[in-house]
N, C-alpha and C positions, 0 to 999 in steps of 0.2 A: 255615596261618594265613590265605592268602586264602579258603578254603574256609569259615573258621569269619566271616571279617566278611560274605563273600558272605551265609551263613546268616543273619546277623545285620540286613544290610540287607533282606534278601526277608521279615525276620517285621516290622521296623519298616517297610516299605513296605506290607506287605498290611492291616496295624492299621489304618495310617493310611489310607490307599485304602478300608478298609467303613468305619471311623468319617465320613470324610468324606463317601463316598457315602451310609451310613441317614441321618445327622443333616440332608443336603440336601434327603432323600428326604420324612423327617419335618416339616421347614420348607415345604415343597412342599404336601406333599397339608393342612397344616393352614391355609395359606391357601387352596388352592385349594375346602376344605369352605368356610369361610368368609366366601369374597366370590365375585363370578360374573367369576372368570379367565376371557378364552378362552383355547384350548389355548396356542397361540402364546403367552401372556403368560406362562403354565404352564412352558411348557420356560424360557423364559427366566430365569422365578423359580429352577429347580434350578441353571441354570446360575451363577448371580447366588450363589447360597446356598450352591455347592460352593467356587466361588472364594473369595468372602470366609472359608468354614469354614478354606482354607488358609492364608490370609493370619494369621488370627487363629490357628492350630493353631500357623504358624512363630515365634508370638511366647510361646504357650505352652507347650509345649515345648523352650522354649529354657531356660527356667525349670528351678534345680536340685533344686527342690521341686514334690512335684505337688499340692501343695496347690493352685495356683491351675489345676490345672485340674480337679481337684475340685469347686472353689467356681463357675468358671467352666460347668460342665455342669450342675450342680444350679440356678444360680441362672436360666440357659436352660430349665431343665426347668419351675422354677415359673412362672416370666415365661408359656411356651406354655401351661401345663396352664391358669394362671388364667384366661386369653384363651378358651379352647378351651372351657373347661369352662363357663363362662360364656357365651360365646355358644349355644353347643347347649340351651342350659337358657333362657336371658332371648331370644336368637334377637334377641340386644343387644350392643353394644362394652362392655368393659371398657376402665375410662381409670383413668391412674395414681393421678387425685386422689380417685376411691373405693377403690384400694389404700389408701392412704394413710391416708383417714376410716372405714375399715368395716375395719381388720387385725384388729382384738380379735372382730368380730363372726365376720371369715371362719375367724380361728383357732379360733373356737369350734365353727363346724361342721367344720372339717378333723376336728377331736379326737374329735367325736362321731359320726365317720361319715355325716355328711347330705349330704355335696358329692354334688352328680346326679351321677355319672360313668355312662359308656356302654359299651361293648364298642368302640366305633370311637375311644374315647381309651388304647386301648392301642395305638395308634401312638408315644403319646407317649416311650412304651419299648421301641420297634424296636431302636434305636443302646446300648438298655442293658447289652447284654452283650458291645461292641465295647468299649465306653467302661471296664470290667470289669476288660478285657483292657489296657487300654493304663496301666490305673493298678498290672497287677501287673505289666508290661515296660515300666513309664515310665525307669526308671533305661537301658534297652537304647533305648530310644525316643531317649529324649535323648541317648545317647553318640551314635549312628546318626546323628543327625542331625546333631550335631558337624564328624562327618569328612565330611558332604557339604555343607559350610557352602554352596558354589557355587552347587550344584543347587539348595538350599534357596533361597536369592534369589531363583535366575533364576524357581523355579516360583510366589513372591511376584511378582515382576515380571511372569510373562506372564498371572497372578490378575487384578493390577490391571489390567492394557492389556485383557484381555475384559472384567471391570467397566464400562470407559471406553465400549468398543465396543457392551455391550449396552443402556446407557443412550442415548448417540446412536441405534444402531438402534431401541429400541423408541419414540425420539422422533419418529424418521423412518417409522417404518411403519404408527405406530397416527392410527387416523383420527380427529381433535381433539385441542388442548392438553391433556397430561394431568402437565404439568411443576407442581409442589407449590403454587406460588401459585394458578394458574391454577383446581387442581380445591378450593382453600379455597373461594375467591370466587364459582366458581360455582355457581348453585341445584342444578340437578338434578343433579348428583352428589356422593354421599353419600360416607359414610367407608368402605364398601364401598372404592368406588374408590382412596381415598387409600391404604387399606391394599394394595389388591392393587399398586400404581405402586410404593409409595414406602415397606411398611412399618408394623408395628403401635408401634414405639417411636416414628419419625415423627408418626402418628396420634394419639398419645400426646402428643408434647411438641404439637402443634398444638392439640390439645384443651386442656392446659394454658394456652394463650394464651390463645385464643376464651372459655374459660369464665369468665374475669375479666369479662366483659361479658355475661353471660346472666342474671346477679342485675337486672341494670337492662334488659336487654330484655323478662321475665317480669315486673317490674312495670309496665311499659307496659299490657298486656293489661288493659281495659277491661270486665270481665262486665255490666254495664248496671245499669239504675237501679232493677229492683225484683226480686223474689224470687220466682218462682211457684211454689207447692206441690200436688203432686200425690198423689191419696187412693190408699192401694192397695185392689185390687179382688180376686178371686178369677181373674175373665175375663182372658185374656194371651194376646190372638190372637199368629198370626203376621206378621213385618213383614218385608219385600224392599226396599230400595235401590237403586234403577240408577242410576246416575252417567255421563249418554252423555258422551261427550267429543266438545266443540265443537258441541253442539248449541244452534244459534241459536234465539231467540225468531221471527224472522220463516220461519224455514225451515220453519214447522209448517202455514203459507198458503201457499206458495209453492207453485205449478204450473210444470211445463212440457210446453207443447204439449198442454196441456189437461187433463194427470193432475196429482196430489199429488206430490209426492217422498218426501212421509212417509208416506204414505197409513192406516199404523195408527197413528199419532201423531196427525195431523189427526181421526183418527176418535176419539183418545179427548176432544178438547175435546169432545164434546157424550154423552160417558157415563162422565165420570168429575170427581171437583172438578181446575177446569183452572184457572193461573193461570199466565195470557201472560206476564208479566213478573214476571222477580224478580233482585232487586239484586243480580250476581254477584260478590264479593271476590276479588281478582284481582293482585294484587300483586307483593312482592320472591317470594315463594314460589311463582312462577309455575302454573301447575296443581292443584298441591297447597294451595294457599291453598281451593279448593273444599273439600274434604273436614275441612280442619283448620278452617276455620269452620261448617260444618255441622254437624260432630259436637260442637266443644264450645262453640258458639252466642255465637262471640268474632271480634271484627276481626283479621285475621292481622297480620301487624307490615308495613310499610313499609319495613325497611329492614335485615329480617333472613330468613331464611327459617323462617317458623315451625315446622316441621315437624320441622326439624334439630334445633332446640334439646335439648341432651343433658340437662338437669338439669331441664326440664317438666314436672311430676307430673302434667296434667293433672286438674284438680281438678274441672273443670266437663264434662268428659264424660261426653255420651250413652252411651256403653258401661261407663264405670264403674261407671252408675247403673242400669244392667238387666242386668248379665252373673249376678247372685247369681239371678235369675230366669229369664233368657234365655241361648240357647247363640249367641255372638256369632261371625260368621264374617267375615270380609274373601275378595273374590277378585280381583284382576286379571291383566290379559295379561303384563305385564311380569316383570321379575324383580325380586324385591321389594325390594334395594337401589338401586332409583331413586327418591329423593327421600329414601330410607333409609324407605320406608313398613313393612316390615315391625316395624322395630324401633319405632316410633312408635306403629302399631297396637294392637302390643300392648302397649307404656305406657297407649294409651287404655284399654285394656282389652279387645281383643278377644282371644278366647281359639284364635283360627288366623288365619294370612292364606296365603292360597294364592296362589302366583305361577305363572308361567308353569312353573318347573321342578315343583313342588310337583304340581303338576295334571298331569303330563309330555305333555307338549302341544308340537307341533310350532309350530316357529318361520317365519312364515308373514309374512316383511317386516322387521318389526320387531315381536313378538309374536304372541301368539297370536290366532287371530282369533276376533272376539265370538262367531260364532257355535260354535266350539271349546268357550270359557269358559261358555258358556249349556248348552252339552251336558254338560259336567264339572259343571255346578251340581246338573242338573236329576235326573242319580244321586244327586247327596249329598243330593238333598231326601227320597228313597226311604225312606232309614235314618235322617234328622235325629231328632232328638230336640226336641219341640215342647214349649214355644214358643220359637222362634228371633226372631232377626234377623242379615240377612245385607244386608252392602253390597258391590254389583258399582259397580267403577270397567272401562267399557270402553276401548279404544284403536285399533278398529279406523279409526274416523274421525277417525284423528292427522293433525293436517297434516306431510308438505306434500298428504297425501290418495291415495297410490300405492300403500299396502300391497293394499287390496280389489282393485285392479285385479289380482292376483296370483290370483284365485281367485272374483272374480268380475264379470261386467258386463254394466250396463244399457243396451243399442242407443240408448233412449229419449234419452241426452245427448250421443250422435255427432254431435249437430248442433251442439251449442255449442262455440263457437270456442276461448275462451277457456280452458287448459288446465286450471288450476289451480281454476276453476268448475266445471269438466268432471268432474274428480278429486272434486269436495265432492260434487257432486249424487250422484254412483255411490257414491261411499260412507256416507255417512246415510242414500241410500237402501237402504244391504245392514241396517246395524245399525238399519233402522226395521223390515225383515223378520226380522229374527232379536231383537228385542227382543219383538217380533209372537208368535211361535214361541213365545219363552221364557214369554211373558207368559200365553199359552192353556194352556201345560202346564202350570208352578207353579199356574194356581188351578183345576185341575184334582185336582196330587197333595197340595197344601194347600189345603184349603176356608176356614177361617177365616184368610183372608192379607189385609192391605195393604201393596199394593205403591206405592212412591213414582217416580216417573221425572224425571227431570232435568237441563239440562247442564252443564257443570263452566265453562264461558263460552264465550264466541263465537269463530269461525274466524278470528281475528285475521291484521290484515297484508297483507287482499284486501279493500278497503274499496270503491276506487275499478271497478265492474265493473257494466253494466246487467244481467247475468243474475241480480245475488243483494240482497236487500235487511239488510244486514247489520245488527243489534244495534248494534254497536262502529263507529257512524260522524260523522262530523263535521257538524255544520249549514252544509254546503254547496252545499244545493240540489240536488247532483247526481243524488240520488233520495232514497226515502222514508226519512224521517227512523225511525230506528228506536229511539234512543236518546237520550239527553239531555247537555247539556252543561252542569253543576251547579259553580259557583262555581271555572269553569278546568279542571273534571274531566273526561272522559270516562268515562264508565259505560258498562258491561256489562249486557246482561239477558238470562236463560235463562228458557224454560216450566216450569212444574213437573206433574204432573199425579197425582195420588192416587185410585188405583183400589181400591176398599172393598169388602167383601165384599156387602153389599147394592146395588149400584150407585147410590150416591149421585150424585146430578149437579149441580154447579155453576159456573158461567164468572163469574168476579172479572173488574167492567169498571168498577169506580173508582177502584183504588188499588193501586200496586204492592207487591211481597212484596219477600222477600231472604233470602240464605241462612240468618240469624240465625233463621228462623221456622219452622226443617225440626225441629229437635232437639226445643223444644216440642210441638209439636205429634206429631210420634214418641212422646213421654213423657207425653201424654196418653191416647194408644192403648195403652201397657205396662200400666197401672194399678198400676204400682209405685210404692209409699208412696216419695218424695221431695222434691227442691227442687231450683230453678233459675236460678241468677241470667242475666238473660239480657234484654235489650231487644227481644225475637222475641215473635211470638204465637200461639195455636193457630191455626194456617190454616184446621181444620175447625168451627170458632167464628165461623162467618161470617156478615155480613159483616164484613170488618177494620173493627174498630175503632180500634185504634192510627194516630196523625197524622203519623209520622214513622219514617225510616229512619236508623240512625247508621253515617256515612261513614267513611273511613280519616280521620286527624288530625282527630280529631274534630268533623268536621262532620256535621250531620245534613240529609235533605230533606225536604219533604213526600212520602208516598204518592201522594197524589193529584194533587198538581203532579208529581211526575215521570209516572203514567199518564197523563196530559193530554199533555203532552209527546212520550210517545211514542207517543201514539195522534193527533200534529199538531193538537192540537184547541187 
């Protein structure tokens, strides 16, 4: 008799032992495709996912029916597959409230065979023929577990006491707040994060919250006062994007000890259309407010991060309006759920964004380094398919400015004192030679190219320093004034510089630019039949005509009272 419950316990203990281990194992690796776990956070997630599988197994099971755990494995299987399958394909979150408003639409493709599925979503049915197994020995399952009512507890209770313990640990070891409030509120981390902390149903009900409020944030967005239309043409050169990060307007004059610091940046104001100053949008969306107003030629929001916003259609984007013509690429250092850019990209419409993993590139700081991502580009331009347009967002000259020091450095700034100056000058100076580099190769292996260069705003937060004449500074005398102080505001101003295929040359010295004026005038050079609502204007239509710029809360300045201004005139 004891021999046959012994047998009985070791076939309901070994069931439950692989059901619990694939279904952890499967929860595992489909977050961990899915957001950029480090490993560490990786084990913890199995760990996290095996315990809870127990806890919830002991309450299933207890159950005289296995109906619910039928219903309870299938409706787990849909919940992942929808998520899984959907990001792999949209390289996007699914949220419950487009379950909800698109069921007839997705049940139509379920039916018809369209759902993308992959070879790497047969993970999803690792645990299927455990799970098989435990509904044709549920009835032994459950008596089994019956007579070890004890154990069953204790291994519920010592479930939740690791739950308890891996949530403090992972509070205490990971470097930043990454507790649920904390990663809503903040910009730069995206639902990436919140799903790998805290959870795709969590991600889920927080998105249900937040989205009650995105119908009145997306009507905020401002497109401007007139409509520009653009003819299409047969001609559709190619177009490059560099996006430096933290590249000041005054840093492009500045010397020390008698050299440039930019030295091929300086050199292109006088062989390329150069324009010192241009209005950098800079707001709740910290960084990312460059790109999201660039591209779709709108003031980013004040008080939301625009970038985030899940339900955006983007309707006014640059890449919506050339991808049917152009092969649209994104590349940066990072991993492209910081700021959630990859998934926003490609709502814009670009049709790849390559990140730091994507591009498999050695992590070198914190990212890859510019000069990495300029080598990865300058292959893929071998095989591009023309006519492209490609925007590079760099980050090797991220503050606080230490990464480059890792792999490379200029003697030339050994003498300044100042650290954090020290840090800026070496590294603009690395990404002025490797943008240098990139810049000679591209219009070498694309001949018909314009290429755009520009910075995403100024080194903010190192104001007060006599070695650096900042953009982003205060009228207070303590050195050159480089920016302006517009109705209580501080403004930002980054160079831009547009290198043409025929070497066009021009330096704009009455009236400042702004990001609103990049996308126009991109969409002038595609000669794709379109339109633009957009208060920007062709920058290579010069000189600016246009007498004003439009500020956040809608304010607007003069052009040419803010160039005055900062040129102290």
């Amino acid at each position: 008799m004891n021999t046959d419950f012994d047998k009985q316990r070791s076939k309901v203990y070994l069931i439950l032992f692989l059901f619990i281990l694939l279904n952890a194992f499967k929860i595992t690796f489909i977050f961990s495709d899915i957001t950029d776990l480090p490993r560490q956070a990786v084990w913890c997630k199995f760990i996290s996912s095996a315990c809870f599988d127990i806890i919830v197994f002991a309450l299933i099971f207890s159950a005289r029916n296995r109906i619910f755990l039928a219903a309870g494995y299938f409706l787990q299987l849909l919940y992942l597959a929808t998520h899984y399958v959907y990001y792999s394909y949209f390289h996007s979150y699914f949220h419950l409230t487009q379950f909800i408003l698109q069921f007839t639409e997705g049940a139509a493709l379920v039916q018809r065979g369209l759902v993308p599925f992959h070879s790497v979503h047969a993970v999803l049915l690792v645990d299927l023929p455990v799970f098989i197994l435990a509904l044709i020995f549920y009835g032994e399952i459950n008596s089994g577990l019956r007579k070890v009512k004890k154990a069953k507890i204790k291994a519920v209770l010592l479930s939740a006491i690791i739950l308890l313990g891996l949530f403090v640990y992972k509070d205490n070891v990971s470097e930043g707040d990454f507790s649920l409030q904390s990663l809503v509120t903040t910009p730069f981390l995206g639902e990436s994060t919140i799903i790998g902390y805290h959870g795709l149903l969590t991600n889920d009900i927080v998105q249900l919250i937040t989205s009650r409020d995105e119908k009145n944030l997306i009507k905020q967005f401002n497109y401007g006062e007139k409509e520009l239309r653009f003819e299409g043409k047969k001609e559709k050169p190619n177009i490059i994007c560099i996006q430096v990060e933290a590249l000041d307007s005054n840093i492009i004059n500045k010397k020390h000890n008698g050299k440039y610091i930019t030295p091929f940046l300086h050199s292109l104001t006088e062989k390329s259309v150069y324009y010192p100053y241009v209005y950098a949008y800079h707001d709740a969306g910290a960084t990312s407010d460059a790109e999201f107003s660039i591209i779709n030629s709108v003031i980013p929001l004040s008080t939301y991060v625009s970038i985030k916003l899940k339900n955006y259609a983007y309707p006014n984007s640059l890449f919506g309006k050339t991808n049917n013509f152009y092969t649209v690429s994104a590349f940066h250092n990072n991993v492209g759920s910081f700021f959630d850019r990859r998934i926003a990209f490609r709502k814009m419409g670009a049709g790849e964004f390559y990140d730091i993993n994507d591009m498999q590139l050695e992590e070198q700081g914190w990212g890859a380094s510019d000069g990495d991502v300029f080598g990865f580009i300058l292959k893929a331009l071998e095989k591009e398919r023309q006519p492209f347009l490609y925007y590079i967002i760099t980050m090797s000259s991220h503050l606080p400015f230490e990464n480059v020091s890792l792999y490379y450095t200029n003697d030339e700034y050994r003498d300044v004192k100042n650290v954090i100056i020290r840090n800026y000058f070496n590294s603009i100076n690395y990404t002025d030679g490797a943008v240098k580099d990139f810049v000679e190769l591209a219009r070498k292996t694309s001949k018909n190219t314009y290429i755009f260069i520009w910075g995403d705003h100024t080194p903010f937060g190192y104001r007060r320093n006599q070695y650096f004449e900042q953009s982003q500074v205060k009228e207070n005398g303590y050195f050159k004034q480089s920016v302006v102080k517009h109705k209580h505001e501080y403004a930002e101003f980054v160079p831009l510089f547009i290198i043409t295929p025929n070497g066009e040359r021009y330096t704009e010295k009455e009236k400042a630019a702004s990001f609103l004026d990049i996308a126009p005038t991109i969409l002038g050079l595609t000669n794709v039949e379109t339109s633009l609502r957009t208060d920007g204007v062709d920058l290579l239509d010069y000189p600016i005509k246009a007498g004003r710029i439009p500020l956040e809360k809608g304010k607007k300045a003069d052009r040419a009272i803010l160039f005055q201004k900062l040129r102290g005139e």
